[in-house]
N, CA, C and O atoms as a GROMACS GRO file, in nm:
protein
  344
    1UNK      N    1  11.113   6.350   4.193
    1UNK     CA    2  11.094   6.492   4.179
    1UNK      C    3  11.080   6.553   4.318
    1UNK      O    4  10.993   6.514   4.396
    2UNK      N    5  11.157   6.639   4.347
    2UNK     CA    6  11.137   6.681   4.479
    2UNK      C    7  11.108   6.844   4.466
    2UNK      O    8  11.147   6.911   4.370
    3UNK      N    9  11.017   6.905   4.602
    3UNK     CA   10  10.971   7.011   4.600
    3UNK      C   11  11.066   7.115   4.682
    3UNK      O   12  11.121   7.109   4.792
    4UNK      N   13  11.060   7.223   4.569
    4UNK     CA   14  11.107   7.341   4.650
    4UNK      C   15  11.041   7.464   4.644
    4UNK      O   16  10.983   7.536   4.563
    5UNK      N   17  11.079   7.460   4.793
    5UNK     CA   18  11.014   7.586   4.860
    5UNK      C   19  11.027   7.687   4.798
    5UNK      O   20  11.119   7.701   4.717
    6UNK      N   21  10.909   7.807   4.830
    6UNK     CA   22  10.995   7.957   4.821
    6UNK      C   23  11.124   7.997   4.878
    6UNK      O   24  11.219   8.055   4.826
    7UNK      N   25  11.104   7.949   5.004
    7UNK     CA   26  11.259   7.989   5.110
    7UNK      C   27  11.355   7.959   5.078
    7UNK      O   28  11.454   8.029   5.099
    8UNK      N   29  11.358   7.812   4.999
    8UNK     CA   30  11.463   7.767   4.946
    8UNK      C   31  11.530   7.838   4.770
    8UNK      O   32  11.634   7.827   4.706
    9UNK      N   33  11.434   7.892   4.759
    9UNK     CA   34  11.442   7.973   4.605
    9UNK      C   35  11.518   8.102   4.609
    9UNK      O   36  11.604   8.148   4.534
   10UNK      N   37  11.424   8.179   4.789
   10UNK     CA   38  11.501   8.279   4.765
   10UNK      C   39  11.631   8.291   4.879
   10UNK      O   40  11.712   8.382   4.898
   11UNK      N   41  11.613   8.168   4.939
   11UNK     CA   42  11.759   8.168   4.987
   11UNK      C   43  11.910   8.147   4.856
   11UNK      O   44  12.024   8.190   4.874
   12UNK      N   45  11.871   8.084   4.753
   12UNK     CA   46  11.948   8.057   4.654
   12UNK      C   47  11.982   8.167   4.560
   12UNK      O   48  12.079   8.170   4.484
   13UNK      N   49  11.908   8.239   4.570
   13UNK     CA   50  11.886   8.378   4.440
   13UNK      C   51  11.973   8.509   4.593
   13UNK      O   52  12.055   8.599   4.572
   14UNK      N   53  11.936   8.482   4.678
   14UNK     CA   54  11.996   8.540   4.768
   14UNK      C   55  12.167   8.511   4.778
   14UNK      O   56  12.244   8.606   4.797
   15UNK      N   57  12.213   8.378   4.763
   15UNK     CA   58  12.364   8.390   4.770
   15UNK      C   59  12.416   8.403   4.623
   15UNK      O   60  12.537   8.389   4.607
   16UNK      N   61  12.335   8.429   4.511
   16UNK     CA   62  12.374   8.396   4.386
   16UNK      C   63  12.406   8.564   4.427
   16UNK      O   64  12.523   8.601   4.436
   17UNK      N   65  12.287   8.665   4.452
   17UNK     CA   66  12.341   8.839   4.417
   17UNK      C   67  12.438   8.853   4.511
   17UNK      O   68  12.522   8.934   4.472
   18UNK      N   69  12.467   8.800   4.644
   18UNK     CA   70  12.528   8.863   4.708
   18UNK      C   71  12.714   8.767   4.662
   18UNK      O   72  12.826   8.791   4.708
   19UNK      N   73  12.688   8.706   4.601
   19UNK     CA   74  12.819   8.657   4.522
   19UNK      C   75  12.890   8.749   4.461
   19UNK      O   76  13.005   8.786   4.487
   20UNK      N   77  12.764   8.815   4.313
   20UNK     CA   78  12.783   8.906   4.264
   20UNK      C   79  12.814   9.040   4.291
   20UNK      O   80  12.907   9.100   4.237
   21UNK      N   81  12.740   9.085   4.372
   21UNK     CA   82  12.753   9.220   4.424
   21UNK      C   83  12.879   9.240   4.502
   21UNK      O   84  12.934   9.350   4.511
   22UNK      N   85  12.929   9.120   4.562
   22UNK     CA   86  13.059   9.077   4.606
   22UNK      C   87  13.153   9.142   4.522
   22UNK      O   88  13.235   9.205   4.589
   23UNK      N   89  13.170   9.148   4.409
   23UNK     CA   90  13.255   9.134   4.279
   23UNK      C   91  13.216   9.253   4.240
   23UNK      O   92  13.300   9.330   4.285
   24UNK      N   93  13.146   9.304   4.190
   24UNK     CA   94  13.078   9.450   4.188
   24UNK      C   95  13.185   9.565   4.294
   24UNK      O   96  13.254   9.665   4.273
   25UNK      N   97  13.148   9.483   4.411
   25UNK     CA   98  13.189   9.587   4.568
   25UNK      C   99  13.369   9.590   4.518
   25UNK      O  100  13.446   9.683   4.495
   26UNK      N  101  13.381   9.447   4.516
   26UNK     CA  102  13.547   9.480   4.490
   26UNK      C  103  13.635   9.542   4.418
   26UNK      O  104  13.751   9.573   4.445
   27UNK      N  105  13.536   9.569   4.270
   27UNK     CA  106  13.585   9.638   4.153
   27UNK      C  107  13.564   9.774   4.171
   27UNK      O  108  13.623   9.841   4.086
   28UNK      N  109  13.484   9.855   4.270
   28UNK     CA  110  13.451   9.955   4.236
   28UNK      C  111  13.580  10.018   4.265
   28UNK      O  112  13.551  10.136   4.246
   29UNK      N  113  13.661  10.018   4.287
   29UNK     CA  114  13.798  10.104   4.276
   29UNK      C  115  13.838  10.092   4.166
   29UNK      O  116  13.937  10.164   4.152
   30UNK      N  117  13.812  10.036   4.076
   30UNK     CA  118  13.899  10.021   3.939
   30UNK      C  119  13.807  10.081   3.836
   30UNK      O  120  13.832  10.073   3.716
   31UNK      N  121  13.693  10.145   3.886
   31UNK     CA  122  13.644  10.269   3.764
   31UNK      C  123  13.679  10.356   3.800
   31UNK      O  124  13.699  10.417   3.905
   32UNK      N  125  13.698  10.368   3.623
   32UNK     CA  126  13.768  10.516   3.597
   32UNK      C  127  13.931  10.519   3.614
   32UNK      O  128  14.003  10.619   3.612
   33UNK      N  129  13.977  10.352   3.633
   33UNK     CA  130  14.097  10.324   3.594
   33UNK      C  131  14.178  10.295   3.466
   33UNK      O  132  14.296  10.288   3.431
   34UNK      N  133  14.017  10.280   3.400
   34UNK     CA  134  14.058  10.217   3.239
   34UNK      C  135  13.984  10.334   3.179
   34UNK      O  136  13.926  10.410   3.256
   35UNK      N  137  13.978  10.364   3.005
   35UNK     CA  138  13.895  10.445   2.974
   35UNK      C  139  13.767  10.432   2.942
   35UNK      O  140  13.720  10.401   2.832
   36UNK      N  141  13.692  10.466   3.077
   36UNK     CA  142  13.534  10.420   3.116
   36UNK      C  143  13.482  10.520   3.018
   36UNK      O  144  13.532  10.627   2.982
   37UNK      N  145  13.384  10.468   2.988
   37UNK     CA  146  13.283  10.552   2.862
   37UNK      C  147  13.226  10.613   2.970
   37UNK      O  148  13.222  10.542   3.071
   38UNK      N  149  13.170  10.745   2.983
   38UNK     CA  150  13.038  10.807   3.029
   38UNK      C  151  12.906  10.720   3.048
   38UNK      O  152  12.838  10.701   3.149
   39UNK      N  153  12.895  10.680   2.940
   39UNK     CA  154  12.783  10.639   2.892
   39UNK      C  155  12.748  10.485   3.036
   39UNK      O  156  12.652  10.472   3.111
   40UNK      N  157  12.861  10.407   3.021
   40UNK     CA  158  12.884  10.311   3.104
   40UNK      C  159  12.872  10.369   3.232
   40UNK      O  160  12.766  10.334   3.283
   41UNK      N  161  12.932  10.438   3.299
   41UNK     CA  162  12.896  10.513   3.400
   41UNK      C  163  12.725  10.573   3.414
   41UNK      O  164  12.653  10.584   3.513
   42UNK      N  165  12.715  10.586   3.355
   42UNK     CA  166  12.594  10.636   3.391
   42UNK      C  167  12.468  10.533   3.408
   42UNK      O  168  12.373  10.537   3.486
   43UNK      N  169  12.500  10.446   3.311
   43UNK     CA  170  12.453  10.284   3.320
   43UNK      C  171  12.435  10.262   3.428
   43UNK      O  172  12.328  10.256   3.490
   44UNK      N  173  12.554  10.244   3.465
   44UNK     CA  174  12.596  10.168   3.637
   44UNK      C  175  12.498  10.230   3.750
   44UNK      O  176  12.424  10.159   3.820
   45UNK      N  177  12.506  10.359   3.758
   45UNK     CA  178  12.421  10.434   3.821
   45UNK      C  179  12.276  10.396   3.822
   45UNK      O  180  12.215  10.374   3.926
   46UNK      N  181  12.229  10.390   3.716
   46UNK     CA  182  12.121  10.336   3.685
   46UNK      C  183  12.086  10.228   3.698
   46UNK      O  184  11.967  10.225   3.727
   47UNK      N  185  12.135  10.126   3.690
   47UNK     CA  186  12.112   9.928   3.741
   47UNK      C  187  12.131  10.008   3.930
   47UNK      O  188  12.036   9.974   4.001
   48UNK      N  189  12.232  10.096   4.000
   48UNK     CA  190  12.253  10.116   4.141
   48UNK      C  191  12.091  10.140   4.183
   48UNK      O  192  12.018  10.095   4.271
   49UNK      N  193  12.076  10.231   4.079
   49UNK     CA  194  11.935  10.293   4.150
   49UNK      C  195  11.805  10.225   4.144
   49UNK      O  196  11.710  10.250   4.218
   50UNK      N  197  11.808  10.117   4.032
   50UNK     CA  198  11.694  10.004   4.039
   50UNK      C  199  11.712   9.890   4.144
   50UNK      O  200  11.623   9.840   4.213
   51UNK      N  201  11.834   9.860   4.141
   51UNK     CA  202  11.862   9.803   4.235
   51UNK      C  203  11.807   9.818   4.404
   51UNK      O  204  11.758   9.745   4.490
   52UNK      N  205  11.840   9.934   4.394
   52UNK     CA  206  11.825  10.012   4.561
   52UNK      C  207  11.665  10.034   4.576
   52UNK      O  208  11.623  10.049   4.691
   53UNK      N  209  11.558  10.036   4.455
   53UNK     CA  210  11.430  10.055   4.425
   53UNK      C  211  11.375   9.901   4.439
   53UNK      O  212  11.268   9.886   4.497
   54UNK      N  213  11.439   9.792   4.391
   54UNK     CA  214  11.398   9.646   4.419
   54UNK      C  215  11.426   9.618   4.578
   54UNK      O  216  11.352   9.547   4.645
   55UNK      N  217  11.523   9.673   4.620
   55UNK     CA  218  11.529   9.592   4.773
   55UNK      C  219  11.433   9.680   4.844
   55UNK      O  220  11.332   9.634   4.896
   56UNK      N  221  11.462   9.804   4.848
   56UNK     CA  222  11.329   9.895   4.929
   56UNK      C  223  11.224   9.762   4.920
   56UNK      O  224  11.225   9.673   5.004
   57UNK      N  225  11.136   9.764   4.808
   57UNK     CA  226  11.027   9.642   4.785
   57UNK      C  227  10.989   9.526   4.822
   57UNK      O  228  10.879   9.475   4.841
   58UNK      N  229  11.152   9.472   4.833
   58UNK     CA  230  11.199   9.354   4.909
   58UNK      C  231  11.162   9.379   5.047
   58UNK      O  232  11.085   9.308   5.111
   59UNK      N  233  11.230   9.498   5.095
   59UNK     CA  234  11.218   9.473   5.244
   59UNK      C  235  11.037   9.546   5.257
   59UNK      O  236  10.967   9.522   5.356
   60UNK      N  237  11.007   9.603   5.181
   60UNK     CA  238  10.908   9.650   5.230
   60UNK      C  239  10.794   9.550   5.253
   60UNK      O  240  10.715   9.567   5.346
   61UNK      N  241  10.780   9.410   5.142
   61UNK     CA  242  10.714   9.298   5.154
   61UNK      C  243  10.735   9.212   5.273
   61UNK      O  244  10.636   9.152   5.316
   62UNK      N  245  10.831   9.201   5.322
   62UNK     CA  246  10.925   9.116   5.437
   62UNK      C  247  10.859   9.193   5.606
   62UNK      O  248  10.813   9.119   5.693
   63UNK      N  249  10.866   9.326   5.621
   63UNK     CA  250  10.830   9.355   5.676
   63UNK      C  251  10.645   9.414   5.707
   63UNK      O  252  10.584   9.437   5.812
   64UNK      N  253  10.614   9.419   5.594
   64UNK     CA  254  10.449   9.408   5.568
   64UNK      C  255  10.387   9.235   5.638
   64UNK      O  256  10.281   9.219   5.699
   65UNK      N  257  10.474   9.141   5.609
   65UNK     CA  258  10.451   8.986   5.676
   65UNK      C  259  10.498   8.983   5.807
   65UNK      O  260  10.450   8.899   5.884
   66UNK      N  261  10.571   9.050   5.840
   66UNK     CA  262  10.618   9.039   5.969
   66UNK      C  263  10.525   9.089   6.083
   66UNK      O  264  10.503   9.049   6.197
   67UNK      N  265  10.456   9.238   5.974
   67UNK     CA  266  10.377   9.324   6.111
   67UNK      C  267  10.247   9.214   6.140
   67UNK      O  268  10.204   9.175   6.249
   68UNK      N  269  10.192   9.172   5.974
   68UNK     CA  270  10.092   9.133   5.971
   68UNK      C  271  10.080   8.941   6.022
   68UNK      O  272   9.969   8.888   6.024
   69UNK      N  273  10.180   8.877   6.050
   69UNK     CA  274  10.165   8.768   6.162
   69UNK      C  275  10.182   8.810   6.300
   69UNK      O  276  10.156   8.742   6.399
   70UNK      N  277  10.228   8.933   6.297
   70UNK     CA  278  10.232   8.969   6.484
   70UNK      C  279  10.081   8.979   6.509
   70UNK      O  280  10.017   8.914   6.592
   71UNK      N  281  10.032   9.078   6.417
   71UNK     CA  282   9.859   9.118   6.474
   71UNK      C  283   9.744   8.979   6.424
   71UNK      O  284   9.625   8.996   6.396
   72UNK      N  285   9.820   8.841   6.424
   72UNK     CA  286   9.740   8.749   6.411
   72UNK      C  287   9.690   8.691   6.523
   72UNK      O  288   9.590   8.621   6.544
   73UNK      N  289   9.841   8.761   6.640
   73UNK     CA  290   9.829   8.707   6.722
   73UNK      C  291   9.738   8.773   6.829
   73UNK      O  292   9.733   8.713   6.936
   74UNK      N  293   9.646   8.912   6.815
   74UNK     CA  294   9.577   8.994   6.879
   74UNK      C  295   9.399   8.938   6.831
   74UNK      O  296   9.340   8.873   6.745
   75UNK      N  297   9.385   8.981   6.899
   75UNK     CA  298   9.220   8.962   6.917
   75UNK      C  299   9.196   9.069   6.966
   75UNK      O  300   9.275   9.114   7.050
   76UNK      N  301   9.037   9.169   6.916
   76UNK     CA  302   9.011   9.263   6.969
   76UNK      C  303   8.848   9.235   6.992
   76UNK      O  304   8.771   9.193   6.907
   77UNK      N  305   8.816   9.270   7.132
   77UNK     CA  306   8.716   9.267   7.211
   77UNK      C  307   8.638   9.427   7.153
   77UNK      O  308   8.679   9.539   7.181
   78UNK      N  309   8.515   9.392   7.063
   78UNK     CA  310   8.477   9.544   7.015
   78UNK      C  311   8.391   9.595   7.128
   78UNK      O  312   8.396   9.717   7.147
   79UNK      N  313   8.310   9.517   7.209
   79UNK     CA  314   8.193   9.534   7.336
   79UNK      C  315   8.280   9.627   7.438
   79UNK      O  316   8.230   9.722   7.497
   80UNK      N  317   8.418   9.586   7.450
   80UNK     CA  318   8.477   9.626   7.602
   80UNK      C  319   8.615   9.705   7.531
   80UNK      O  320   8.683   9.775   7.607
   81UNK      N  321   8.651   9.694   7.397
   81UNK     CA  322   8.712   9.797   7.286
   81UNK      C  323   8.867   9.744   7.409
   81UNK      O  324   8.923   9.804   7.501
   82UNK      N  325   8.884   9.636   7.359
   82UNK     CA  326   8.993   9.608   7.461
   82UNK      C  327   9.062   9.488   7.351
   82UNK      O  328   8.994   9.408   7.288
   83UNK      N  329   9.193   9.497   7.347
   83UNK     CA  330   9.261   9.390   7.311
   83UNK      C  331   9.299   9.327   7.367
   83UNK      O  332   9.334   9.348   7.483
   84UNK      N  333   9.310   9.209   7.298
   84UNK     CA  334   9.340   9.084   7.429
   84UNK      C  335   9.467   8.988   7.323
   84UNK      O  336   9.447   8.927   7.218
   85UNK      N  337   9.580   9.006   7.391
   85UNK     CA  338   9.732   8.925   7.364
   85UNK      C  339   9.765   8.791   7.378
   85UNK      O  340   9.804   8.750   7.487
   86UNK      N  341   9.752   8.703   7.263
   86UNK     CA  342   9.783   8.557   7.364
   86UNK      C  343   9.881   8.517   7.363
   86UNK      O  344   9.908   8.417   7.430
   0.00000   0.00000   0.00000
């Protein structure tokens, strides 16, 4: 039984959407080539805009870890109100 990582989870879920979205990107010239329902259209729009609402989240978590291992690396002196960088 071997262990997997998060990194490795979301490196995998990472080439699985961008496969997809691949295929997505390529088709989008061909709506509204066939007779697209409204309804479907408007769908689409809607998975676009959750979509675009999940990665905001994505990146907003990614970069919330990023700020917060930089300032691991600070120490603050409260006596002399001085930070000190190592």
């Amino acid at each position: 039984m071997s262990v997997r990582f998060n990194s490795t989870k979301i490196t995998n879920a990472s080439k699985k959407v961008d496969y997809y979205l691949n295929n997505i990107y390529e088709l989008k010239d061909k709506v509204g080539k066939d007779e697209v329902e409204v309804e479907f259209v408007e769908d689409l729009i809607q998975d676009i805009e959750s979509w675009r609402t999940c990665i905001d989240e994505i990146e907003l978590a990614i970069k919330t870890y990023i700020n917060t291992e930089e300032q691991k690396n600070y120490k603050i002196d409260k006596e002399n109100k001085e930070i000190i960088i190592y």
